[in-house]
VOBA-1610 file (N, C-alpha, C; in pm, whole numbers, padded with zeros to 5 digits, always signed):
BEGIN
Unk+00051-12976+03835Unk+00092-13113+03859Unk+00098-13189+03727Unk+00150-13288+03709Unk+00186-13369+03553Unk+00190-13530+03650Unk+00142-13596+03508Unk+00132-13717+03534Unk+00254-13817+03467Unk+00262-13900+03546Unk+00382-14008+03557Unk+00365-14118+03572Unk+00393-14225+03455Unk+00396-14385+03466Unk+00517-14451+03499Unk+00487-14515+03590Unk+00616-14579+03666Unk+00557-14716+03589Unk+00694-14766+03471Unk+00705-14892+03431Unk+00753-14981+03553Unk+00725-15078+03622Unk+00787-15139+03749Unk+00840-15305+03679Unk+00968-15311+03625Unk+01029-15415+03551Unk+01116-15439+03618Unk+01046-15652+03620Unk+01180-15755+03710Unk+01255-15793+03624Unk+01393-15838+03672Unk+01537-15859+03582Unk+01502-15986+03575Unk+01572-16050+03452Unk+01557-16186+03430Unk+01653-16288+03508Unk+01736-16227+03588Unk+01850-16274+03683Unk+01833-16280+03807Unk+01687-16174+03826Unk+01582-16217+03983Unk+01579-16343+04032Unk+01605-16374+04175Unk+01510-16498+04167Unk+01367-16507+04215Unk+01323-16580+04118Unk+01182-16619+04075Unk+01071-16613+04235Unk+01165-16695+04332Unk+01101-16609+04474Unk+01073-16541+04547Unk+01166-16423+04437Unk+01151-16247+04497Unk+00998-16251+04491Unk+00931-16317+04385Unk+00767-16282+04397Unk+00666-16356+04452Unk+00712-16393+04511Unk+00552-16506+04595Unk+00673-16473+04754Unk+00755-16446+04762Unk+00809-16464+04897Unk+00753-16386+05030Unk+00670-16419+05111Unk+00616-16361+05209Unk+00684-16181+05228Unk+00791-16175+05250Unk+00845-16118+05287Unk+00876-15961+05196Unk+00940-16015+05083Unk+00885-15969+04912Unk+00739-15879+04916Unk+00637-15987+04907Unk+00506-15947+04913Unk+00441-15848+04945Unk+00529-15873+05129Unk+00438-15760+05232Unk+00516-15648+05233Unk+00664-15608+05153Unk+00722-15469+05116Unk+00642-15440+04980Unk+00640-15493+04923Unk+00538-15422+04779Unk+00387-15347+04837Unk+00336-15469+04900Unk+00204-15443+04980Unk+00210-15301+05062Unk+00364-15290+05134Unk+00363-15156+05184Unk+00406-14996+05145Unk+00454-15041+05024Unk+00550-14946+04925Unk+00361-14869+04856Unk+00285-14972+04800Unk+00151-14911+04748Unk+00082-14816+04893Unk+00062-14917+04978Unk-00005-14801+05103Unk+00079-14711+05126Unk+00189-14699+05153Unk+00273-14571+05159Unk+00211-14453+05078Unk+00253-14499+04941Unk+00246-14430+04813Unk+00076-14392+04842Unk+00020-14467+04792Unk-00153-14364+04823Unk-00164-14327+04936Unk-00072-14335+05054Unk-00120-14235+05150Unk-00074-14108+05156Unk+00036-14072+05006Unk+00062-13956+04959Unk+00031-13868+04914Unk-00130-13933+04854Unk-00257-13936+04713Unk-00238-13865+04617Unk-00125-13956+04592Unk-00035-13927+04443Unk-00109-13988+04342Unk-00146-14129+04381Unk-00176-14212+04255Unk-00303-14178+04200Unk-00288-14156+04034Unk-00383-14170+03975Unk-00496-14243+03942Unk-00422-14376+03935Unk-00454-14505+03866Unk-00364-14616+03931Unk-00446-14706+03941Unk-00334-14831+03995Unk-00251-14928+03956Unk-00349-14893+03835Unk-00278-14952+03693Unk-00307-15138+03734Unk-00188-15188+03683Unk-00189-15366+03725Unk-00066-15450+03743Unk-00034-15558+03745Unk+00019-15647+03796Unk+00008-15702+03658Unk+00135-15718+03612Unk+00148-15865+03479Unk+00263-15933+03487Unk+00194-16034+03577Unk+00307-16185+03561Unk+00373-16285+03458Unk+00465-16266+03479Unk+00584-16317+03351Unk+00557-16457+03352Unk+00413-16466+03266Unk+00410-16621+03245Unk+00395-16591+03089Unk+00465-16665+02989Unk+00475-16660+02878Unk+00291-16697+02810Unk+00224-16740+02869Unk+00073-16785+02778Unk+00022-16655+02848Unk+00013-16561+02894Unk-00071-16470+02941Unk+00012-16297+02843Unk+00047-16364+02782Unk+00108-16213+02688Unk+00118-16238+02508Unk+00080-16171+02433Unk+00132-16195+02300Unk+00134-16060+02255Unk+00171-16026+02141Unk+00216-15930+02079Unk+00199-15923+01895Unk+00079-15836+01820Unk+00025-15822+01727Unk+00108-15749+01652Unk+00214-15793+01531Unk+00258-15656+01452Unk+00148-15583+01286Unk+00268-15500+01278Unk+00150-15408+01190Unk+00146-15545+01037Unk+00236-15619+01039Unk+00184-15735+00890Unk+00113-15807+00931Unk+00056-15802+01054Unk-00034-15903+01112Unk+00002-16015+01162Unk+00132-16018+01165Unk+00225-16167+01252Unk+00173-16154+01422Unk+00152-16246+01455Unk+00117-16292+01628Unk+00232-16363+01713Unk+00299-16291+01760Unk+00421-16354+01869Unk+00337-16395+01982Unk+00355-16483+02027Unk+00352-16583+02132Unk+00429-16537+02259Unk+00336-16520+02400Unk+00429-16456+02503Unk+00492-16339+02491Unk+00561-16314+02628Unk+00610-16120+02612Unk+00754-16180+02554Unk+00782-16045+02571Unk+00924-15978+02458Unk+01041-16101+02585Unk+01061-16170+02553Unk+01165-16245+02682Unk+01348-16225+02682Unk+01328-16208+02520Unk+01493-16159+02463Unk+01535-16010+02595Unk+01415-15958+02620Unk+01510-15804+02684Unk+01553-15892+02886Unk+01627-15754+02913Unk+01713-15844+03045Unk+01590-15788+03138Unk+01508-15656+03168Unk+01429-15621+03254Unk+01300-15650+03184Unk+01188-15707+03223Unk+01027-15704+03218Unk+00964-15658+03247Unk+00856-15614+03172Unk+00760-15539+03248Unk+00665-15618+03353Unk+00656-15581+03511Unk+00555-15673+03574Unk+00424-15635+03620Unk+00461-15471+03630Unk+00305-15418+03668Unk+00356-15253+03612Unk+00267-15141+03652Unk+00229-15038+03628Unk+00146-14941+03729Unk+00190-14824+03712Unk+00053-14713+03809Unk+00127-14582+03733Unk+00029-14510+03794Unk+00009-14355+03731Unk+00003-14297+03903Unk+00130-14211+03849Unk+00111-14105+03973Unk+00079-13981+03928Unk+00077-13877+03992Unk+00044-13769+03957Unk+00197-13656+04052Unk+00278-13619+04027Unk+00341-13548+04107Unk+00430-13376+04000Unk+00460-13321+04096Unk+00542-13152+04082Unk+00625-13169+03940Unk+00714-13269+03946Unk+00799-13288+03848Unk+00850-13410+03812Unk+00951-13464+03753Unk+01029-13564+03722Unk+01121-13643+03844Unk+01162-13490+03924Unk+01235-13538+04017Unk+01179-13564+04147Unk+01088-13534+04155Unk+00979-13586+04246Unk+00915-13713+04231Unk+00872-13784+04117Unk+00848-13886+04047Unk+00972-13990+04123Unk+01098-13940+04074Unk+01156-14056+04053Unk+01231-14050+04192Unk+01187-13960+04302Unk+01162-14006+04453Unk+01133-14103+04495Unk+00975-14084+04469Unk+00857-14191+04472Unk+00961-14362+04410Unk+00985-14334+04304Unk+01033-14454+04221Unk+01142-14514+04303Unk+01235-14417+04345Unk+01326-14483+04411Unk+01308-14547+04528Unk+01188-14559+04570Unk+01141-14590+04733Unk+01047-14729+04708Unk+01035-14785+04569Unk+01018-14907+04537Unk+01074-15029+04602Unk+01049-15140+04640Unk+01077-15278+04671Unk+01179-15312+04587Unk+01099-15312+04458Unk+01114-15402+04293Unk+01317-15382+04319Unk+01330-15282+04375Unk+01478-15222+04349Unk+01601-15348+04435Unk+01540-15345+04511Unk+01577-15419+04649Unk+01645-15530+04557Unk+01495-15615+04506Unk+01513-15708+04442Unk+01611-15746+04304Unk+01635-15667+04270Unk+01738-15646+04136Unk+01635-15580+04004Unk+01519-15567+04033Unk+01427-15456+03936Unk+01461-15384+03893Unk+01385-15311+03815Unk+01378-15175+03789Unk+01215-15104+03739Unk+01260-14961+03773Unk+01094-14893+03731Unk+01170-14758+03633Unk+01096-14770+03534Unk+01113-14688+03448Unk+00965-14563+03458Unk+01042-14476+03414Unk+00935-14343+03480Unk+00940-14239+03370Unk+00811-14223+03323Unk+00730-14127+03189Unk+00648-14057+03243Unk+00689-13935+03198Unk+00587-13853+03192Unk+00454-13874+03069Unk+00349-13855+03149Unk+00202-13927+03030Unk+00104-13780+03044Unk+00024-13795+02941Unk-00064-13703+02933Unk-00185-13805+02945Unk-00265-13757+03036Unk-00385-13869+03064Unk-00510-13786+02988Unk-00582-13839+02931Unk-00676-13799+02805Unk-00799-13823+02893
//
């Protein structure tokens, strides 16, 4: 088995109620119970909301950016670690996401977990 990070990134052309929307909510809410009732997941990883004061970014001259990367069109909003057969098995799982519905996307790596 090999391990797999599903990047789970909202488009900046979403609307903003895809994420608090009841409805929204309780398909994400069911896409995770699905998924661990597969007991795929490694790790659950987290949830990071695209509020610009809750992100910054350190480079190697020591400059401090303020907020996430906002210039790109998809964001990163959360994360998990699955564990599955292959790539194309992975990106099963991936395709059976909400985030998609919504105009998202999940980007999917293979990781070596240490």
């Amino acid at each position: 088995m090999k391990n797999f990070v599903l990047l789970l990134r909202a488009n900046t052309s979403m609307d903003p109620g895809s994420f608090t929307d009841p409805k929204e909510v309780a398909d994400r809410a069911q896409w995770l119970e699905d998924v661990k009732a597969q007991g795929v997941i490694k790790n659950l990883g987290g949830t990071m909301p695209p509020i610009p004061a809750m992100a910054s970014s350190i480079f190697a001259d020591g400059t401090l950016k303020e907020g996430p990367f906002m210039e790109v069109t998809h964001f990163l909003t959360g994360f998990l670690i699955i564990e599955s057969e292959d790539l194309e098995s992975a990106q099963k799982i991936a395709r059976s996401n909400p985030i998609l519905k919504a105009g998202g996307s999940v980007e999917i790596r293979e990781i070596m977990l240490r």
